[in-house]
C-alpha positions as a Markdown table, in Angstrom:
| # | Residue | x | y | z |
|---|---|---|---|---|
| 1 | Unk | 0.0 | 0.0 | 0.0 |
| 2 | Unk | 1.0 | 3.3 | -0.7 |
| 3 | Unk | 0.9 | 6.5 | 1.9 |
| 4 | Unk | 2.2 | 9.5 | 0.5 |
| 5 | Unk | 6.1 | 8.4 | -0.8 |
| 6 | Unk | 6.0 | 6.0 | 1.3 |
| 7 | Unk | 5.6 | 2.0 | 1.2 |
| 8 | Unk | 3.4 | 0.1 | 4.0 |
| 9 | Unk | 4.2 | -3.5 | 3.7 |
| 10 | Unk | 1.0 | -6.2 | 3.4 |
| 11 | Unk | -0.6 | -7.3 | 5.1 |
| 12 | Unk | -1.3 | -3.8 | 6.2 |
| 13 | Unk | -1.7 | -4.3 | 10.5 |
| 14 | Unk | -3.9 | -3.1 | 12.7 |
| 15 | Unk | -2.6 | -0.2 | 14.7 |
| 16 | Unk | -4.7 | 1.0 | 17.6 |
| 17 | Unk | -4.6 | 4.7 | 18.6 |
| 18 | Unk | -1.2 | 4.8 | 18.2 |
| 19 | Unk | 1.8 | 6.9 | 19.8 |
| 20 | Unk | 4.6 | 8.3 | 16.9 |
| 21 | Unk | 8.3 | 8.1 | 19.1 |
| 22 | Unk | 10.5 | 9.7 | 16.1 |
| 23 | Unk | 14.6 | 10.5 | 16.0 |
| 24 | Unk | 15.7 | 12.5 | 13.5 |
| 25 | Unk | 19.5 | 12.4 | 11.9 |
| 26 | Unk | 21.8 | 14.0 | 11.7 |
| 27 | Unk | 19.5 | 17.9 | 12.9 |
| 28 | Unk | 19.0 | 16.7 | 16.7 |
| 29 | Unk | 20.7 | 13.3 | 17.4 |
| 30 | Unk | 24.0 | 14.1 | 18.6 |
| 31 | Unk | 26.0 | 11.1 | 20.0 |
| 32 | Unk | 23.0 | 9.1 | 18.4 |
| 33 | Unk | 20.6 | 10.1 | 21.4 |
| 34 | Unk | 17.5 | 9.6 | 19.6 |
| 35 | Unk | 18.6 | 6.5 | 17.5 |
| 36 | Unk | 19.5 | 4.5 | 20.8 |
| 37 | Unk | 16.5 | 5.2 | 22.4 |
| 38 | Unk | 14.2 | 4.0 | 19.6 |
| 39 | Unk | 16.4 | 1.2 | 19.4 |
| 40 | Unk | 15.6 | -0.1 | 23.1 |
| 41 | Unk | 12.4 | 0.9 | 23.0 |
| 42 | Unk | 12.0 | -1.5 | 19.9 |
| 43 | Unk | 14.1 | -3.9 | 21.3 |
| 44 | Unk | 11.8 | -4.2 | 24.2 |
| 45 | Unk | 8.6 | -4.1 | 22.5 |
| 46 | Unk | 9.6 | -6.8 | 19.5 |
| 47 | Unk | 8.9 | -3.6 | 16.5 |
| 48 | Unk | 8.4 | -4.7 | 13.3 |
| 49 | Unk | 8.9 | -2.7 | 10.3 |
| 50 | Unk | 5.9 | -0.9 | 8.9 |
| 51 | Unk | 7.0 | 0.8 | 6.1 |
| 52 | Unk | 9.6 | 2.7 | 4.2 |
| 53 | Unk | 10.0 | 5.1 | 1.7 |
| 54 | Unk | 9.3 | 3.7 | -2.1 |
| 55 | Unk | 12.5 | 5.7 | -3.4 |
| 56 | Unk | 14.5 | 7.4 | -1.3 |
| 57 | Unk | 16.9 | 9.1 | -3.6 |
| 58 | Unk | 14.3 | 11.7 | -4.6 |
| 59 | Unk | 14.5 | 13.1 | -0.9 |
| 60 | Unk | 18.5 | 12.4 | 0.1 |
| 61 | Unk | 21.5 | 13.2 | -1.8 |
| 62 | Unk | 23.5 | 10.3 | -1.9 |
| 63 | Unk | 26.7 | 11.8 | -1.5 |
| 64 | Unk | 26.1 | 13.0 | 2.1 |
| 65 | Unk | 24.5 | 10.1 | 3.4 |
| 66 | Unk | 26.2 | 7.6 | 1.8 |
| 67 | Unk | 25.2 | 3.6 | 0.6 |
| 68 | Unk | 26.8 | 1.4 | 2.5 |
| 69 | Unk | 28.3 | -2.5 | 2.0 |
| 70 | Unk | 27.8 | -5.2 | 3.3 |
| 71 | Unk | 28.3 | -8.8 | 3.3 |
| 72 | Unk | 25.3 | -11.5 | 4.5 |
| 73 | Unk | 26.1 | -15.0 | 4.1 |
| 74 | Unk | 29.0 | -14.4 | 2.2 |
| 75 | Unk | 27.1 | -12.5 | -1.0 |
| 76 | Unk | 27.5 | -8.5 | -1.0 |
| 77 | Unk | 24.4 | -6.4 | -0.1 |
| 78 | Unk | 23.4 | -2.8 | -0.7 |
| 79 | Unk | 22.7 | -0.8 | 2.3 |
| 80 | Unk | 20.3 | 2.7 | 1.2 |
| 81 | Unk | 19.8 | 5.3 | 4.0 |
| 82 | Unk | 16.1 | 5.6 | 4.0 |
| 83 | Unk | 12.9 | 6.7 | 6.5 |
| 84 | Unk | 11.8 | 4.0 | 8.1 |
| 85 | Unk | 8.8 | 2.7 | 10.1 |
| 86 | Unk | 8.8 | 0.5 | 12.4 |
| 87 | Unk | 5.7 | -0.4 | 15.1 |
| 88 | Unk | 4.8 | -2.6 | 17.8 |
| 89 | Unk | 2.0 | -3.2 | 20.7 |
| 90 | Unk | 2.1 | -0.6 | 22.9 |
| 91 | Unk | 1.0 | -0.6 | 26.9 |
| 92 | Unk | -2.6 | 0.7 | 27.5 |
| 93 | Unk | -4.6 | 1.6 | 25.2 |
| 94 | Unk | -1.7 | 2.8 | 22.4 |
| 95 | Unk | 0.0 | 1.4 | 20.3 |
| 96 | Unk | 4.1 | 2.4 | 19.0 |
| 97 | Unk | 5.2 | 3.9 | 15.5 |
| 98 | Unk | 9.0 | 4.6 | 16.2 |
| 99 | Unk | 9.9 | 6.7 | 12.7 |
| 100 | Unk | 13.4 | 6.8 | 12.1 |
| 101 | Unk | 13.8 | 10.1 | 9.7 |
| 102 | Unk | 17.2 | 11.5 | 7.7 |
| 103 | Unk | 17.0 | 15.0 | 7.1 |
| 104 | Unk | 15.5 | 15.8 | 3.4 |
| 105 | Unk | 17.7 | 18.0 | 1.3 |
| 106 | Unk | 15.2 | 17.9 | -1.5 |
| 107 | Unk | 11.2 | 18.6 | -1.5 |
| 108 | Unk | 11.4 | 18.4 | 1.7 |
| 109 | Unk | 7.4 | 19.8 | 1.7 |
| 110 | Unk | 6.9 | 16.2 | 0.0 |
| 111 | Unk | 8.8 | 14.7 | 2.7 |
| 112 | Unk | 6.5 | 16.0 | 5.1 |
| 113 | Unk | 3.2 | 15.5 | 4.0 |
| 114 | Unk | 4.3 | 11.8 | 3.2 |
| 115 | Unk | 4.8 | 11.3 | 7.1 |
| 116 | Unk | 1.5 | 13.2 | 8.1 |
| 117 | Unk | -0.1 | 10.9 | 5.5 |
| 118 | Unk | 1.2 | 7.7 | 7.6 |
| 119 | Unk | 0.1 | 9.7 | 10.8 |
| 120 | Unk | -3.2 | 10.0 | 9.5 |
| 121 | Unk | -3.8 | 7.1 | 8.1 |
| 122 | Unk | -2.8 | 4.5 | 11.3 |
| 123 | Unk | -4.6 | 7.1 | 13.3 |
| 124 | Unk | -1.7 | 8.7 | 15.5 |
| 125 | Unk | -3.0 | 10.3 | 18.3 |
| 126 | Unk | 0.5 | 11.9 | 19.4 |
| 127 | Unk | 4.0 | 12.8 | 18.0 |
| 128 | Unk | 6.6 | 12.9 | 20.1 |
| 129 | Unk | 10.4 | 13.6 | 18.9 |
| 130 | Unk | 13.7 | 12.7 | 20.8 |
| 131 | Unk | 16.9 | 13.6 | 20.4 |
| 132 | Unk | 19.9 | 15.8 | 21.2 |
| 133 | Unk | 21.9 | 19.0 | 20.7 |
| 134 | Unk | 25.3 | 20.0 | 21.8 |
| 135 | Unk | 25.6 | 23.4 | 24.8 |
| 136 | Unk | 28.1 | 24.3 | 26.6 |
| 137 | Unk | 27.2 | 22.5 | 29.7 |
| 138 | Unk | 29.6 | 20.2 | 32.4 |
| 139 | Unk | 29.4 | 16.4 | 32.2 |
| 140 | Unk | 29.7 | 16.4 | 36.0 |
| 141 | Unk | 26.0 | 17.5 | 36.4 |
| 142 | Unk | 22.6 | 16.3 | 35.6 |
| 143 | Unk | 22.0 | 16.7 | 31.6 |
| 144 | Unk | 19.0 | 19.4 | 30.9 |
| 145 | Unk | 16.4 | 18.2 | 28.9 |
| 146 | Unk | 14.1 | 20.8 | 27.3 |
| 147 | Unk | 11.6 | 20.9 | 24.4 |
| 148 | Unk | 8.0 | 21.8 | 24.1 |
| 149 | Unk | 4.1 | 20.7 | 24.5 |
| 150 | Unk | 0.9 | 21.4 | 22.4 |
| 151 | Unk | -2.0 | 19.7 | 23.6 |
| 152 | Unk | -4.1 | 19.6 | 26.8 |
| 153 | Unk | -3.1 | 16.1 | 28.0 |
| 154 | Unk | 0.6 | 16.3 | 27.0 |
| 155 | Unk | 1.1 | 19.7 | 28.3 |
| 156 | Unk | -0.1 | 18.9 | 31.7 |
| 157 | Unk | 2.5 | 15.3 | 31.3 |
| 158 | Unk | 5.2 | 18.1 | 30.4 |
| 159 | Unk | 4.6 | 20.1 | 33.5 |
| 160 | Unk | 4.4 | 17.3 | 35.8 |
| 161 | Unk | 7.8 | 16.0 | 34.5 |
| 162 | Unk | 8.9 | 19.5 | 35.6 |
| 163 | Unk | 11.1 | 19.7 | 32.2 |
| 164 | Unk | 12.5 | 23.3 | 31.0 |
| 165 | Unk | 10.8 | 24.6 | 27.8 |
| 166 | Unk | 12.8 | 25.0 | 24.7 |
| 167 | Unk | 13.9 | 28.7 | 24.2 |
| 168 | Unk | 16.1 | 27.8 | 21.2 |
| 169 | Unk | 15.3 | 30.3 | 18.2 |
| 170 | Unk | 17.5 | 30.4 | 14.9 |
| 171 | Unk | 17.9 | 27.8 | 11.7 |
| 172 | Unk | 16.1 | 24.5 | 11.8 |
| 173 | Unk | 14.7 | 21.8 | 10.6 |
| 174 | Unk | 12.2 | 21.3 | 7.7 |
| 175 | Unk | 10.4 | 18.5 | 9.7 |
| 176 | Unk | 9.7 | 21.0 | 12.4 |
| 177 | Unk | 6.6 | 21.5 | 9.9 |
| 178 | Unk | 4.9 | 17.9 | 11.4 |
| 179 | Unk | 4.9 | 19.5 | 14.6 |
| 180 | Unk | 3.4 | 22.3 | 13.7 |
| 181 | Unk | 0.5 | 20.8 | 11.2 |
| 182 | Unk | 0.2 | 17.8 | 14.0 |
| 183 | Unk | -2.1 | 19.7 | 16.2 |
| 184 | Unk | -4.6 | 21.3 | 13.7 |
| 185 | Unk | -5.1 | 17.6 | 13.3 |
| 186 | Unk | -5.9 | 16.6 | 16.4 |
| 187 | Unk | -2.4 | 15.2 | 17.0 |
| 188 | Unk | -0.9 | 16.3 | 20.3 |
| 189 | Unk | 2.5 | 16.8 | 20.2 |
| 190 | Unk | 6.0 | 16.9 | 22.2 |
| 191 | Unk | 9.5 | 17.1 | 21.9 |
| 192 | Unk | 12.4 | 15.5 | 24.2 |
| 193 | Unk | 15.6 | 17.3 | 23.3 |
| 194 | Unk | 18.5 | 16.9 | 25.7 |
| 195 | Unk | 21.6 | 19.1 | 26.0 |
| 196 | Unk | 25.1 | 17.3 | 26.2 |
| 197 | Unk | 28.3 | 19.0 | 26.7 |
| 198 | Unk | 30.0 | 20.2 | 23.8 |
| 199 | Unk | 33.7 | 19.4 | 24.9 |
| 200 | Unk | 32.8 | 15.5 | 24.8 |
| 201 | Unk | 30.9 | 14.6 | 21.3 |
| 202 | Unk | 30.4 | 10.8 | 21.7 |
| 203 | Unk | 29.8 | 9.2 | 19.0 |
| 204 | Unk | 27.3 | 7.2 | 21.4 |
| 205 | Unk | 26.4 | 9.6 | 24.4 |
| 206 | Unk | 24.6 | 6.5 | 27.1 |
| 207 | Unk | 23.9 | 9.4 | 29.7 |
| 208 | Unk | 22.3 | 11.0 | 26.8 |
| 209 | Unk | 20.2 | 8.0 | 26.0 |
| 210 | Unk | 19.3 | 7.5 | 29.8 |
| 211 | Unk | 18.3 | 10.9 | 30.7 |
| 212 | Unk | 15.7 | 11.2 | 27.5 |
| 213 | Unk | 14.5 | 7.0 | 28.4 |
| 214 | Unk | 13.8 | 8.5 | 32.1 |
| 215 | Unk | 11.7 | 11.6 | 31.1 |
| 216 | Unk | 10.0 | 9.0 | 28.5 |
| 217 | Unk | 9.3 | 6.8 | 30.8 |
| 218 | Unk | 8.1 | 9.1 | 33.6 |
| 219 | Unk | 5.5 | 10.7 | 31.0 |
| 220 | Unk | 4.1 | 7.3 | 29.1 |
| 221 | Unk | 4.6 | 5.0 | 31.9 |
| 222 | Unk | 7.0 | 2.9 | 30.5 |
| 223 | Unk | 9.0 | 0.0 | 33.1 |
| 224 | Unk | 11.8 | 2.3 | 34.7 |
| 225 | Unk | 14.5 | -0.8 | 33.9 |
| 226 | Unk | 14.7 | 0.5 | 30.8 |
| 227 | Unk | 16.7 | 3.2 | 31.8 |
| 228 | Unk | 19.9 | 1.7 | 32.1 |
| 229 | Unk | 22.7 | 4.4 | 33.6 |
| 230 | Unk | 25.5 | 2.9 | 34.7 |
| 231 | Unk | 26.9 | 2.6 | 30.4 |
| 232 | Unk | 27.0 | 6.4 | 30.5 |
| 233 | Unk | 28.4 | 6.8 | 33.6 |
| 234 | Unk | 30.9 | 4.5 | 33.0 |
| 235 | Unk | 31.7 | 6.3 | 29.7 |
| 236 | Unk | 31.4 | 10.1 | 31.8 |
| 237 | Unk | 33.8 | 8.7 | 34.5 |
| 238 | Unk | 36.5 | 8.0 | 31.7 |
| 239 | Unk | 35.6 | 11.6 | 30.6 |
| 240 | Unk | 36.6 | 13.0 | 34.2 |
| 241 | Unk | 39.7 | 10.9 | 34.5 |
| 242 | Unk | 40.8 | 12.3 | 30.6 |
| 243 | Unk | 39.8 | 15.9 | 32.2 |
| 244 | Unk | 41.9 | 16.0 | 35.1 |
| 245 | Unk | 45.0 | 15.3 | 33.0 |
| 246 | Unk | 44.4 | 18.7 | 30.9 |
| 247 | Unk | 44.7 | 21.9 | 33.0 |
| 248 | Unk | 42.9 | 23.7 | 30.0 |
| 249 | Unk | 40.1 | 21.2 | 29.6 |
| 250 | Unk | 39.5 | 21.5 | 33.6 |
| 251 | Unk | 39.9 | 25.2 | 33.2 |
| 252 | Unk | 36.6 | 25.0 | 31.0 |
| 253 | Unk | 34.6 | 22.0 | 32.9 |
| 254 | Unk | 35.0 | 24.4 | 36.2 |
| 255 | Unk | 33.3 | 27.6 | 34.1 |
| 256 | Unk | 31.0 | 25.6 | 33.3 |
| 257 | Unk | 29.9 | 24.5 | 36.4 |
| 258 | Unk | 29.9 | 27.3 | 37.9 |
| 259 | Unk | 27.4 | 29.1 | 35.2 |
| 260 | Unk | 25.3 | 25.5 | 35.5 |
| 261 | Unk | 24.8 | 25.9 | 39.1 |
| 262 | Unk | 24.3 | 30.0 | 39.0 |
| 263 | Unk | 22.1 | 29.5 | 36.4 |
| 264 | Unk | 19.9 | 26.9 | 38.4 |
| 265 | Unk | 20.0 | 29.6 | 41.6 |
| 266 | Unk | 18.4 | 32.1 | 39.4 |
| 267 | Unk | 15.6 | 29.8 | 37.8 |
| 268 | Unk | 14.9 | 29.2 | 41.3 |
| 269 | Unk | 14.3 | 32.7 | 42.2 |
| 270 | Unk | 12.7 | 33.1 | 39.0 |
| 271 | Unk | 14.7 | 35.9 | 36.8 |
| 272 | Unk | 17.8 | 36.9 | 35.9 |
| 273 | Unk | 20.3 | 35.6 | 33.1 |
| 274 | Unk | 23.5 | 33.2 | 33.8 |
| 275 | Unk | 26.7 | 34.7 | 33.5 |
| 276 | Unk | 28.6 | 34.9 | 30.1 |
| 277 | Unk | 31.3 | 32.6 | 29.6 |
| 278 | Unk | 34.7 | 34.0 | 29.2 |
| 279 | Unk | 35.6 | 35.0 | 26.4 |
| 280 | Unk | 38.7 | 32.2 | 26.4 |
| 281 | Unk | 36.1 | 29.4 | 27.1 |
| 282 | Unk | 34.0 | 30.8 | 24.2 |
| 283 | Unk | 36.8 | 30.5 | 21.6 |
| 284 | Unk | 37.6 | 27.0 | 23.1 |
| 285 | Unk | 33.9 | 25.9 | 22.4 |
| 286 | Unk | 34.5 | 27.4 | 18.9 |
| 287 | Unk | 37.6 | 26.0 | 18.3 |
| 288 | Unk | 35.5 | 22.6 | 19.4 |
| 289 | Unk | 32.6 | 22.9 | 17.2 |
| 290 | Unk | 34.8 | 23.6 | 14.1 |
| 291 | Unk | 36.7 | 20.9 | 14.7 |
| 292 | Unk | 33.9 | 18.1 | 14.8 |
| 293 | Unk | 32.2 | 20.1 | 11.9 |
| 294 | Unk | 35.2 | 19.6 | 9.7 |
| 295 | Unk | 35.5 | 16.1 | 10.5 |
């Protein structure tokens, strides 16, 4: 069956009022945030695939996400980065779509209406998307999660989670649209977006990965084992041993604490703005950032 550009696979299953958990690569899935947590979520659930789309290559340039090789049972396969759908029986009275989405660089409107089409079609009664962004914040303190709510039962879930609302303004993505068009459908919608420090870049961030499962799971009501912590803080612990060997690294992490925890005092008196950084630990960020960009 056809949805849109994409391909649902038949028999066509019955999906029951169902929940859309989406990542989306490379925009807001830093140190793969988003693309583990789907993965143990699917894991958990047994997902199968629902669908994918009929021909990729007229939304994805092929020379910036690139085929891949592989060999199964000793014959050589054809890997094509695509959107995919996957689904599976969700607690209560929801089901799970878990939509793995690339970034468009081409009619990237089409791209869009082909996912509200799926949306509409199984029924989706709420869009939620996870991922992560780098900020200059210390790995030796909880990670911030932020993002946003539209809808009367998921705002009052985002307030009881007591999570910090997204004040993030400048380029973005062309996806952004599904949130937007989502509620004049009736689709609530939410967004799970949490900040990881920007000295790090992981290419798998596990304290990432926990911190969004433990909102997720707080607000759906989802089995708390599968937040799993003790990978990242393994991996953060490695991070403070490497940090402690560089006086200019340790320089940096101790800045940032200090705006972390100033900037905490002040939410908690309601008003005023954190300190800036120096302008040393600015130009170290940069230098950071430019760095993982050319690579």
């Amino acid at each position: 069956m056809r949805l849109g550009a994409f391909q649902i696979q038949e028999p066509v299953p019955e999906v029951k009022a169902p929940y859309v958990l989406a990542s989306l690569r490379p925009w807001v899935d830093v140190g793969s945030v988003g693309t583990l947590v789907l993965g143990r979520l699917e894991r958990h659930f047994g997902a199968q695939e629902l669908g994918r789309l009929r021909r990729p290559g007229v939304f994805f340039d092929f020379t910036r996400y690139r085929p891949t090789v592989l060999m199964k049972e000793g014959q050589r396969e054809v890997s094509v980065p695509n959107t995919i759908v996957n689904y599976a029986r969700g607690p209560g009275g929801h089901d799970l779509l878990f939509l793995h989405m690339l970034e468009p660089q081409m009619f990237g409107e089409a791209y869009v209406e082909s996912v509200q089409k799926v949306m509409g079609h199984f029924g989706a009664q709420r869009y939620c998307l996870l991922g992560s962004m780098y900020d200059a914040v210390p790995h030796t303190r909880p990670l911030l999660v932020t993002g946003s709510a539209l809808g009367g039962q998921v705002e009052q879930e985002f307030k009881r989670v007591q999570l910090e609302s997204s004040t993030y303004q400048g380029p973005t993505t062309i996806t952004m649209l599904i949130a937007r068009e989502a509620p004049k459908r009736g689709v609530e919608t939410m967004s799970l977006i949490v900040h990881l420090p920007q000295y790090v870049q992981l290419e798998e961030d596990h304290a990432g990965e926990a911190r969004v499962l433990e909102a997720l799971c707080t607000i759906y009501g989802l089995p708390q084992d599968l937040v799993d912590a003790k990978e990242g803080e393994a991996q953060y612990k490695e991070i403070s041993r490497a940090v402690e060997s560089n006086p200019q690294v340790r320089t940096v992490v101790k800045q940032l604490e200090a705006n972390y925890d100033s900037e905490h005092r002040r939410a908690a008196e309601q008003g005023g703005e954190p300190p800036p950084l120096s302008p040393e630990i600015e130009r170290f960020l940069r230098d950071i950032d430019k760095g993982f960009r050319g690579n």
